[in-house]
N, C-alpha and C positions, 0 to 999 in steps of 0.2 A: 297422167297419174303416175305415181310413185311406187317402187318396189320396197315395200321398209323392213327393218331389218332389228327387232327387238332387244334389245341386250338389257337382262339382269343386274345391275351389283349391288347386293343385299350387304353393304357395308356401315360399318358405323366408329370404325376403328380412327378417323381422322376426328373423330368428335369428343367431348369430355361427354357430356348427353347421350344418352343413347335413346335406341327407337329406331333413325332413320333406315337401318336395315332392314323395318319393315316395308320402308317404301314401295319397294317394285313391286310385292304383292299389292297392295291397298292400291296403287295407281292401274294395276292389272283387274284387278276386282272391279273398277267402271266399266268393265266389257269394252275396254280400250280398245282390242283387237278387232272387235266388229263393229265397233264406230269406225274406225280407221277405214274396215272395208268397204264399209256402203258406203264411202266418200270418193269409192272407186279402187283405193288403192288395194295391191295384191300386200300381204303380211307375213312374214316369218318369223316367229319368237321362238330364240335361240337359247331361252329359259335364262340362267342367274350362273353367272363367274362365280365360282368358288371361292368362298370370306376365311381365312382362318378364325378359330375365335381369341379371343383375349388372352386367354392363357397361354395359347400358344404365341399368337402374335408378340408379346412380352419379348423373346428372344432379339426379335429385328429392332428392339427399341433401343435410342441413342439418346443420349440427351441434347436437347434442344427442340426432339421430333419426335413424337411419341409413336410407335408402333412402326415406325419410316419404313423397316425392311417390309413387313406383310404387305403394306400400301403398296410400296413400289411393284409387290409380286404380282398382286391383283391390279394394279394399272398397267405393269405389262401381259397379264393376259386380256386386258381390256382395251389395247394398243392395238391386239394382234385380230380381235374380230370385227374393230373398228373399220381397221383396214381391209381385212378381206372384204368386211360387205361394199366397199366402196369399190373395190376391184372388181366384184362381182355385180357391179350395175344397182346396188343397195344403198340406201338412206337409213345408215344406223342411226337409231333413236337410241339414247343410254338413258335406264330409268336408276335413279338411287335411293337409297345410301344418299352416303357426304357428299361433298364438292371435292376430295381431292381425288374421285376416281374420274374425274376432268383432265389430268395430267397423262393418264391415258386413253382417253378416246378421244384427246382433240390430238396428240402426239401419234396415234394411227393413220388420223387422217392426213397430218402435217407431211408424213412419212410416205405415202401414195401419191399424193401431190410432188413433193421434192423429188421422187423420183425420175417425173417428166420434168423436170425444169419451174416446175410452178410453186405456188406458195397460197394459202388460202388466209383470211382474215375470220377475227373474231369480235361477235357480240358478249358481251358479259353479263350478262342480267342478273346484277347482283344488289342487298342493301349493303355489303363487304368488298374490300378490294380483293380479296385470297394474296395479297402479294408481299405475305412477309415469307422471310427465308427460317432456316432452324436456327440460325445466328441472330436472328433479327425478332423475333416471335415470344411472347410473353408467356404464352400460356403450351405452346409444343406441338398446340393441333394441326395437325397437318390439313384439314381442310381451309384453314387460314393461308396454304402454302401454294394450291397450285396453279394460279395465273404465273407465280412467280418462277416457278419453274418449266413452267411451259417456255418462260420467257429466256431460259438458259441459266436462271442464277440458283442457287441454293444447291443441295444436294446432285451430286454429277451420277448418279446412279438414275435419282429419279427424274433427272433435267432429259434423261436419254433413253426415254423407255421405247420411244419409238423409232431411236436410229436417227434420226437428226435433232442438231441440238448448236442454237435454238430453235425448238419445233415451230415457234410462228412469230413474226418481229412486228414489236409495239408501236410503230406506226401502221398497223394495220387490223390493232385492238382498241375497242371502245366499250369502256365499263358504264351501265346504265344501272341510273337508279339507286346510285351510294350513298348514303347515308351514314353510316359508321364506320371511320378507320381510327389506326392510332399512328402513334408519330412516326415510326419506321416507315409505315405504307405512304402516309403523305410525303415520305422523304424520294419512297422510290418513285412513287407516281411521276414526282419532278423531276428528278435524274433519269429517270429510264424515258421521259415523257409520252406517257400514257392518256390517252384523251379519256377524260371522267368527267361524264355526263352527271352531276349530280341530282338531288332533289328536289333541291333549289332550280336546279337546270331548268328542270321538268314542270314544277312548279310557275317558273318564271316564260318560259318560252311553249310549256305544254310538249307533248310527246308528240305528236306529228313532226313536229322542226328537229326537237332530238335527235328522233330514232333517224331521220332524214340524215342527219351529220353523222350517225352512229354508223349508218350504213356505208355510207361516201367513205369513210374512213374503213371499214372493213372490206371494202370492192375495193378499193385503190390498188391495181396492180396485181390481185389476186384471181384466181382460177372459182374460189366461189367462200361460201360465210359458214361457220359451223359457230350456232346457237349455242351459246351454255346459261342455261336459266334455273337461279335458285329462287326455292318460293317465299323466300323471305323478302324476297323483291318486291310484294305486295303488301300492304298492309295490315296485321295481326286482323283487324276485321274481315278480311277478307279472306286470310287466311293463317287458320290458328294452330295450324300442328306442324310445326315447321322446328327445325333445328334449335336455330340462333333467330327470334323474334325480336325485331325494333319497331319500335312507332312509328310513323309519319311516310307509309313507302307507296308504293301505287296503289291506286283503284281495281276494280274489277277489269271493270273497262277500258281503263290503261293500259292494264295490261296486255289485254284482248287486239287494243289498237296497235301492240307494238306488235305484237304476233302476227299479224294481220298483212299489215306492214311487211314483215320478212318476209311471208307467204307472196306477197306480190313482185316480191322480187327476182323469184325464180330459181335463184341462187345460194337456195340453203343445201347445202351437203350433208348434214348433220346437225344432230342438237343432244343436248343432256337435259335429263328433267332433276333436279335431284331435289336432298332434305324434305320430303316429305316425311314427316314423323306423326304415324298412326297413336300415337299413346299417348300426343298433345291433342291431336284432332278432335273435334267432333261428329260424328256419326258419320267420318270417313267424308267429311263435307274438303278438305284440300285435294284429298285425293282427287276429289273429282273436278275441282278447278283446274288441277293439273293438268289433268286428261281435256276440260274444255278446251285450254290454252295450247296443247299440243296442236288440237284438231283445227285452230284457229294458223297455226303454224305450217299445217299443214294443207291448206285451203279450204277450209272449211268457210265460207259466208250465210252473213245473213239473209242478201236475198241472191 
């Protein structure tokens, strides 16, 4: 069993949408925490990183990156308890908010690992690549940005939240479950070569074989796998209060099986749960997929 290690960030500063700052509440509200425990594991919730809001945030803003300075602030305080809880024998869970407070909790863990010599790989669980830069990004949001940065390119502030940089090398990342990019992302996908696992993929070969390549590709050489899963990765039926909604994305149970899937591997050190958005949702029905899908991450079976 697991010592996990809750983390807050009630952000929504990397989104044109707002809402997902509700998240961590609305995914807290499934009584996450005593599911988690009667699953065995011991829990500590370390409550919510402090968000600036909008108005202030404004300041850190640049053009091409909307709000960039406040992001980066709140991904380096979200660097810094990623990391401790990992030091301390903890399995930080990050609830959110956006996807770009990803840029600091997989850059924590990056950062603990590179310390001893090691290097960990990542899952993406994304229907998005997150991998344009502020130069490359149409619309400025930054949670469009942070695979990309984890990966060392765009922004050298926020490429380096956790002291190494790049926090984790793209043969050792596997984007699952894509379904919508634009031309820049498709550009980097190919130059940086980034294995993207699409929907077609999934479609075509089904998510047993996938998440199999997804994982190979994130163990190659690494210390262990840190999960980042947005729930727009499922399909608007299955889950409606999400950020950024596209059609045609996982099942329920796809989803279930990919989680399932990590959980048997042994070798998850971490995960993000993010964009869950309570103001889309229905009767807090994502939220609580979310929280299924953790506890499926987290060893939860069915028999």
């Amino acid at each position: 069993m697991a010592s996990i290690r809750l983390i807050g960030v009630p952000m929504d500063l990397g989104a044109s949408r707002r809402g997902v700052d509700m998240g961590p509440y609305a995914v807290r509200y499934t009584d996450l925490r005593e599911r988690l425990e009667r699953l065995g594991h011991t829990v500590e919730d370390v409550g919510n990183v402090a968000v600036p809001f909008r108005e202030d945030a404004e300041r850190g803003a640049q053009r091409g990156a909307r709000f960039l300075g406040a992001i980066t602030g709140v991904c380096r305080d979200v660097a810094v308890l990623s990391r401790e809880a990992i030091e301390t024998g903890r399995t930080p869970i990050v609830l959110g908010g956006d996807h770009s407070l990803a840029a600091g909790s997989i850059a924590g863990a990056a950062g603990h690992f590179a310390a001893r010599g090691e290097r960990i790989g990542v899952i993406w669980i994304d229907a998005h690549a997150d991998l344009n830069t502020p130069g490359s990004s149409r619309s400025g949001n930054v949670h469009g940005m942070p695979l990309a940065h984890l990966l060392g390119h765009g922004d050298s502030a926020l490429a380096n939240v956790g002291g190494v940089k790049p926090a984790i090398r793209a043969g050792n990342v596997a984007i699952v479950g894509l379904r919508d990019t634009d031309d820049a992302e498709r550009e980097h996908i190919a130059r940086w070569k980034i294995r993207a696992l699409t929907m077609r993929t999934i479609d075509e070969r089904g998510v047993r074989s996938v998440m199999e390549e997804a994982i190979a590709v994130a163990s190659d050489g690494t210390a262990g796998l840190w999960v980042s899963f947005d729930l727009d990765a499922l399909a608007p039926e299955a889950a409606p209060g999400v950020g950024t909604a596209v059609p045609g994305g996982m099942t329920y149970r796809e989803a279930h099986l990919a989680m399932e899937m990590l959980a048997d591997t042994g070798r998850v050190v971490g995960l993000d749960l993010v964009e869950v958005n309570p103001v889309l949702d229905e009767h807090n029905r994502t939220a609580n997929v979310a929280a299924d899908l953790l506890l499926s991450a987290m060893g939860k079976r069915i028999l």
